[in-house]
VOVEXBA-678406 format. One record per residue (C-alpha): residue number from 1; residue in one letter; x, y, z. Coordinates in steps of 0.1 Angstrom, whole numbers, plus 5000, padded with zeros to 4 digits. Each point is the difference from the previous one (the first is absolute). Last residue first. Layout:
<sites>
@seq=NUM&type=A&east=X&north=Y&up=Z
...
</sites>
This chain:
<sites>
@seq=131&type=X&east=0236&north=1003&up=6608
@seq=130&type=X&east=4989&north=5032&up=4982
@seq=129&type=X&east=5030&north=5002&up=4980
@seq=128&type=X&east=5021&north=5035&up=5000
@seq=127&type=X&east=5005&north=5031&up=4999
@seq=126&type=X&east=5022&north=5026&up=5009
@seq=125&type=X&east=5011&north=5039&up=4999
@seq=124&type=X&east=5032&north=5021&up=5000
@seq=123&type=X&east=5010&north=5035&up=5008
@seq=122&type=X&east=5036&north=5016&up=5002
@seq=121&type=X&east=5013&north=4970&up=4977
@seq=120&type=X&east=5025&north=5027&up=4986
@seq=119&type=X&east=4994&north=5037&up=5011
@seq=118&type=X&east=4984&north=5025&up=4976
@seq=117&type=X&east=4988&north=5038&up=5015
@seq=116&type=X&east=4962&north=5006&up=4989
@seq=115&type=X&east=4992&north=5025&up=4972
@seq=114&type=X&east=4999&north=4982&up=4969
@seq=113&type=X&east=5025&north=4977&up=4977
@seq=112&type=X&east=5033&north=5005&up=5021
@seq=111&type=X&east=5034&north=4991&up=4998
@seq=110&type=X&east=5028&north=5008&up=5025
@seq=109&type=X&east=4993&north=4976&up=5025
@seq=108&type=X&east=4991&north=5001&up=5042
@seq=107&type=X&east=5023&north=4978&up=5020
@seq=106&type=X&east=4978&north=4991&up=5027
@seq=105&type=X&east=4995&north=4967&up=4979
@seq=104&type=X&east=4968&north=4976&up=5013
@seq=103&type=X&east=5007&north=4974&up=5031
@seq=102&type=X&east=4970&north=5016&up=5018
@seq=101&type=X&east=4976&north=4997&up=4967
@seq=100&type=X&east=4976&north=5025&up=4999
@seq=99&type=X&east=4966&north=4982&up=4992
@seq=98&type=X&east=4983&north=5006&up=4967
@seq=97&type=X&east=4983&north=4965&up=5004
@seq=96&type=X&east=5001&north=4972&up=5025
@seq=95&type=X&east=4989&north=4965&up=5009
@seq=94&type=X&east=4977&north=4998&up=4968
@seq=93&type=X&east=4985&north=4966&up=5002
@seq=92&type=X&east=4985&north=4984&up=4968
@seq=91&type=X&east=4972&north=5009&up=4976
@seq=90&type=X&east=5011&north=4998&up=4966
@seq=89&type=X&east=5030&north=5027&up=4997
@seq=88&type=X&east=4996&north=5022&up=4968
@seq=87&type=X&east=4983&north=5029&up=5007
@seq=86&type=X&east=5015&north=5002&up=5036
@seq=85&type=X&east=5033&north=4995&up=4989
@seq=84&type=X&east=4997&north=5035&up=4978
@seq=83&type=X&east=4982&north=5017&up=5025
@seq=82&type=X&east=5029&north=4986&up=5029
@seq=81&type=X&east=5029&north=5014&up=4973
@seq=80&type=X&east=4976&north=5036&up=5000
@seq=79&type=X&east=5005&north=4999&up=5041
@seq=78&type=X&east=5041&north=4988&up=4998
@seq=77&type=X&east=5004&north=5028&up=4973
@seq=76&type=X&east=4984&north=5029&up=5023
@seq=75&type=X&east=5016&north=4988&up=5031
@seq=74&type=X&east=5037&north=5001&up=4982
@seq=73&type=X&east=5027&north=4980&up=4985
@seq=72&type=X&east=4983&north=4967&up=4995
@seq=71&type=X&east=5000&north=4965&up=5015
@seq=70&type=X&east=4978&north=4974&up=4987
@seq=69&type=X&east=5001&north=4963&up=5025
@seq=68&type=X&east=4982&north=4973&up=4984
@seq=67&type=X&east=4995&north=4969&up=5025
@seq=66&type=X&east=4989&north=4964&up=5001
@seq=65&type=X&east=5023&north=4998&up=4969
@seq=64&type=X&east=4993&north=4984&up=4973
@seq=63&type=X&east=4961&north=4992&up=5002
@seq=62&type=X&east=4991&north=4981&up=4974
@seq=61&type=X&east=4965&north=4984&up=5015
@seq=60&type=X&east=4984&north=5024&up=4980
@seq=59&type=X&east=5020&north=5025&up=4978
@seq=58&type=X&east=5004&north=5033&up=5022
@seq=57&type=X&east=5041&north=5000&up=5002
@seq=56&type=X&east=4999&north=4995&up=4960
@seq=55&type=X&east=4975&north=5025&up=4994
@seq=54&type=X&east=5020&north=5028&up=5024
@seq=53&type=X&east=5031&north=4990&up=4979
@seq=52&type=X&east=4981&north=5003&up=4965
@seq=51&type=X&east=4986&north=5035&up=5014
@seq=50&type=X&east=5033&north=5015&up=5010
@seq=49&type=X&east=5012&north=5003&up=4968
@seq=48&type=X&east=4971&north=5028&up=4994
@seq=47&type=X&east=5025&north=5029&up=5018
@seq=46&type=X&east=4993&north=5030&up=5021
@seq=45&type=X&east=4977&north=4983&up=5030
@seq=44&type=X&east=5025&north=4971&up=5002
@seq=43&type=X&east=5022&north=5031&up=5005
@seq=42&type=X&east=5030&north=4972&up=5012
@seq=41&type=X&east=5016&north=5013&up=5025
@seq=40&type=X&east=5012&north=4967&up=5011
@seq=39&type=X&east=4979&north=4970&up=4990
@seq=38&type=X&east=5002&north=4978&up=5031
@seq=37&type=X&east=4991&north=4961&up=4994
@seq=36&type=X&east=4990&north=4975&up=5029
@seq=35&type=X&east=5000&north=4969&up=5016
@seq=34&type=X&east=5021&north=4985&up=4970
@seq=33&type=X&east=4984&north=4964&up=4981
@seq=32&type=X&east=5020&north=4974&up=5013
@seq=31&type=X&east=5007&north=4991&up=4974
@seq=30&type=X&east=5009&north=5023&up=4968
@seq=29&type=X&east=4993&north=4977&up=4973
@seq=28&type=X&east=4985&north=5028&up=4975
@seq=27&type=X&east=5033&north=5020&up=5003
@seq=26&type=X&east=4997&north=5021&up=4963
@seq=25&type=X&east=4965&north=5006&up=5007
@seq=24&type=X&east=5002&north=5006&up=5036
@seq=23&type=X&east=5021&north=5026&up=4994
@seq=22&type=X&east=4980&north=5015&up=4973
@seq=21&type=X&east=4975&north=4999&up=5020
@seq=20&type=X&east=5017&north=5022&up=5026
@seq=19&type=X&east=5010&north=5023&up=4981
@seq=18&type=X&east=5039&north=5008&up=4998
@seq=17&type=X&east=5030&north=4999&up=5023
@seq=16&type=X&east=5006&north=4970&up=5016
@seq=15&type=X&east=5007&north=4998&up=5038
@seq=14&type=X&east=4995&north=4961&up=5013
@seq=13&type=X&east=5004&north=4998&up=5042
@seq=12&type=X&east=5002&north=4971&up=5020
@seq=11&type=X&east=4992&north=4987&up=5035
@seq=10&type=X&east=5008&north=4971&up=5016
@seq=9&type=X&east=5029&north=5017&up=5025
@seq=8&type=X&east=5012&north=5016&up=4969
@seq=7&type=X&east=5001&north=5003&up=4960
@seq=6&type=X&east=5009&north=5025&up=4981
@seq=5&type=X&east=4986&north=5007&up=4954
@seq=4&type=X&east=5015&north=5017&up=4975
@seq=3&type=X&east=4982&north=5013&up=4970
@seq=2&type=X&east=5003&north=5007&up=4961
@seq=1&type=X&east=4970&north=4993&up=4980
</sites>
């Protein structure tokens, strides 16, 4: 998996592209474990591949990260990608769902799959551990 990571004032950041199990799979050291994971625009709703990720972030005591951040395009796909985490989240916090996300795209895109207008990360979501 191709990535870059940056590093500041005790802080870093990891951007791979891919699932995040996969991810984990191929970096099984990673220490510290991250914070959190953001799966932009993902349509965890639309696609299975999402399951094995969700598992992985749900396995007991296997937390990694604290924090699963989903962002989508629009309301409608942010409130079917918080159904979808729903079923398969074990009881845990969710901080938010189908939220609109203030640092979302005003830049509306070109391609559409129903009725709503389509802006990058326009709505978003998170859970989390219950601790």
């Amino acid at each position: 998996m191709d990535g870059h990571s940056l590093s500041a004032q005790g802080g870093s950041v990891l951007v791979k592209r891919g699932m995040y199990h996969d991810v984990l799979d191929a970096s099984p050291e990673m220490s510290p474990a991250p914070d959190f994971a953001i799966a932009f625009n993902a349509g965890i709703w639309g696609y299975n591949d999402w399951d094995d990720t969700i598992g992985r972030l749900n396995a007991e005591n296997k937390i990694k990260p604290r924090f699963f951040v989903v962002t989508s395009y629009t309301v409608q796909e942010a409130e079917e990608d918080a159904e979808k985490i729903k079923s398969l989240w074990r009881p845990n916090r969710c901080l938010w769902e189908a939220d609109e996300n203030r640092w979302g795209s005003r830049v509306e895109r070109k391609t559409k799959g129903r009725e709503e207008d389509y802006y990058e990360n326009k709505f978003w979501g998170c859970w989390g551990t219950s601790d």
